[in-house]
N, C-alpha and C positions, 0 to 999 in steps of 0.2 A: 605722722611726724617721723621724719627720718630721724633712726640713730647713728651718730658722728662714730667715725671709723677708727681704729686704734692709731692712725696717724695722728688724726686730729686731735683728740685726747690728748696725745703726746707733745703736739705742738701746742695746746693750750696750758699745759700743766710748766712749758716752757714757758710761755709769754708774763704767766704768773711771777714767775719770778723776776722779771724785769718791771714792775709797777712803778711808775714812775713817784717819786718822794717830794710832797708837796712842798713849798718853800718852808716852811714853818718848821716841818720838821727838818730842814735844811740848818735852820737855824737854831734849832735847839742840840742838834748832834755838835755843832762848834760850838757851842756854849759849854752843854755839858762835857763833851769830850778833851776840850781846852783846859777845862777846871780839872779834869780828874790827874792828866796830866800837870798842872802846877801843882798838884796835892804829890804827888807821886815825887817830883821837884822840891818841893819843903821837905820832903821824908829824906832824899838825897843832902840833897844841901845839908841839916840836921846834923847826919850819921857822916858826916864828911866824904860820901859818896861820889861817884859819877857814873855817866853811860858812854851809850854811842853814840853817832851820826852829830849832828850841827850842837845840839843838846847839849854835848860833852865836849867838845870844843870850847862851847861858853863854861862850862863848867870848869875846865882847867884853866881858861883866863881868869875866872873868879878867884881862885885857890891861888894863882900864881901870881896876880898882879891886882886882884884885889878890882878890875874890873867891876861892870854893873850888867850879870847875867842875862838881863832883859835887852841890852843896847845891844850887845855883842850877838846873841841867838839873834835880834831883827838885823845885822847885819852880814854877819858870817850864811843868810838864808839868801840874798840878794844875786849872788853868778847861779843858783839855780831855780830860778826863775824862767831864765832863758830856755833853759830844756825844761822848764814845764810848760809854759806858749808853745814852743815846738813842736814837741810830742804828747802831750796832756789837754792843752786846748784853752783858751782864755778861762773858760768857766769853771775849770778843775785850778788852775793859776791863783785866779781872784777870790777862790775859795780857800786855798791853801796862803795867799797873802795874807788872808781874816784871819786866821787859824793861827798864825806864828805870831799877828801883831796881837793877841789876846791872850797867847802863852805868855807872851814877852812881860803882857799887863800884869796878870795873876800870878805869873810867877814871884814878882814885884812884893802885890798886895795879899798873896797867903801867908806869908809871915807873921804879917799883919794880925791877922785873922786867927791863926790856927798856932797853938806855942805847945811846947813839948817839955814836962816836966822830967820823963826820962823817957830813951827811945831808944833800945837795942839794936845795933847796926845790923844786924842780920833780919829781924823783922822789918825793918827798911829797905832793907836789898829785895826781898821777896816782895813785900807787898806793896813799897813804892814801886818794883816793875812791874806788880800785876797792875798797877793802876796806871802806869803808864803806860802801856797794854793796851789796857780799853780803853782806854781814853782813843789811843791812835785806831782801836778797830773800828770805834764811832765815826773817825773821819773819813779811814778809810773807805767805810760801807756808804757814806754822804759825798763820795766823790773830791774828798780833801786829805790832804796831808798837814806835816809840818815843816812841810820845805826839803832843801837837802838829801840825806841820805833817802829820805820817806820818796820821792820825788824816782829817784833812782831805783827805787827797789819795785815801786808799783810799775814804771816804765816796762824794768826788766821781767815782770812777769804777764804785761799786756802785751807786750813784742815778740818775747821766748817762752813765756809759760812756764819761766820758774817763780817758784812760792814768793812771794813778798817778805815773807815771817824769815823767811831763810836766806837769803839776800842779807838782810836787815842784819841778820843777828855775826854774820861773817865779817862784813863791815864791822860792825861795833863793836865785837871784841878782838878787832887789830886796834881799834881805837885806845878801849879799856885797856887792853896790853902796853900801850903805847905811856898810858899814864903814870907807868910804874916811876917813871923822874918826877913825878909830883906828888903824889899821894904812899902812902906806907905800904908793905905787901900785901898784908892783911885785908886793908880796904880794896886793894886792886881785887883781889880774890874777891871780897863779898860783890864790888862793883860787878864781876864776869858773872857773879850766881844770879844778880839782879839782870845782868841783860839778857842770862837764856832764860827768865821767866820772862820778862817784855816779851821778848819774840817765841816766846811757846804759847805767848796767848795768841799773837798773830796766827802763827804756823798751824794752831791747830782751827782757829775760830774765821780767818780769813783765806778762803781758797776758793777760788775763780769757777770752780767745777759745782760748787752748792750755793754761793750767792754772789750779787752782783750789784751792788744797788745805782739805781739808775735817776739822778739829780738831772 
């Protein structure tokens, strides 16, 4: 029996990491990661918070005209579509269509579900972004986003090989910055603490060089 040569090794210890993710689990990563992120959504909403990217767009319609955050997110996610079929490919597109039109759902019906007797806005800022964090690194690693800025940031690190996490988080706090005509200073500050814990979970948990997951 031959023994495989340190090339080999090295190319199999690579292939490994590209296992292909059966559909099931294709669909439990938007299931669960769609939720974690509406949970993350009620803890904002709540604590009179907001984020970045398409997210926080709806979030300032809501605050400012009293919008329906779920209409407004499946909307405002519709011109980047186009650059997801373009350079993403139908099957990351139609994954990421599932993904926003299921935030759009839960974000709706966690209220519902979940009520808050008392909710410290800084415990919200952190651990609604840790959870919308994961929630996004679930989809990211399933080959989905939530549209928008997610769309843009994966692009720009599949084209140039910069981080996703950090993209993401440059964007969204000219965003959060931007929100200071809406919301109090105070909340803008907690909103900017909540979006570099969102994107330090990316920045640290999703980088191109240790995993890749292959839907």
């Amino acid at each position: 029996m031959s023994e495989q040569s340190p090339d080999d090794e090295q190319l199999n210890a690579v292939a490994a990491l590209f296992v292909r993710h059966p559909l099931w689990e294709d669909a439990l990563a938007l299931l669960f990661g769609t939720a974690l992120v509406a949970l993350g959504i009620a803890f904002y909403t709540h604590a009179g918070l907001l984020t970045g990217g398409t997210v926080g767009i709806a979030f300032l319609a809501n605050y400012q005209a009293g919008w329906s955050f779920g209409l407004v997110f499946c909307l405002v996610n519709l011109p980047f579509y186009l650059l997801g079929i373009w350079r993403m490919g139908w099957a990351f597109t139609l994954r990421t269509g599932c993904a926003v039109l299921l935030v759009s759902l839960l974000a709706e019906l966690t209220p519902q579900w979940v009520a808050f007797a008392h909710l410290s806005a800084l415990y919200a800022a952190l651990f609604g972004g840790a959870a919308m964090g994961l929630g996004l690194l679930m989809l990211f690693r399933h080959r989905a986003s939530l549209g928008g800025v997610n769309i843009l940031a994966l692009y720009m690190q599949e084209r140039f090989g910069l981080r996703a996490g950090a993209v993401q988080m440059a964007i969204d706090a000219s965003i959060v910055l931007a929100a200071i005509f809406v919301v109090s200073p105070d909340k803008v500050l907690l909103s900017v603490l909540g979006a570099v814990m969102l994107n330090l979970v990316l920045a640290i948990n999703h980088r191109a060089d240790r995993y890749v997951g292959v839907s």
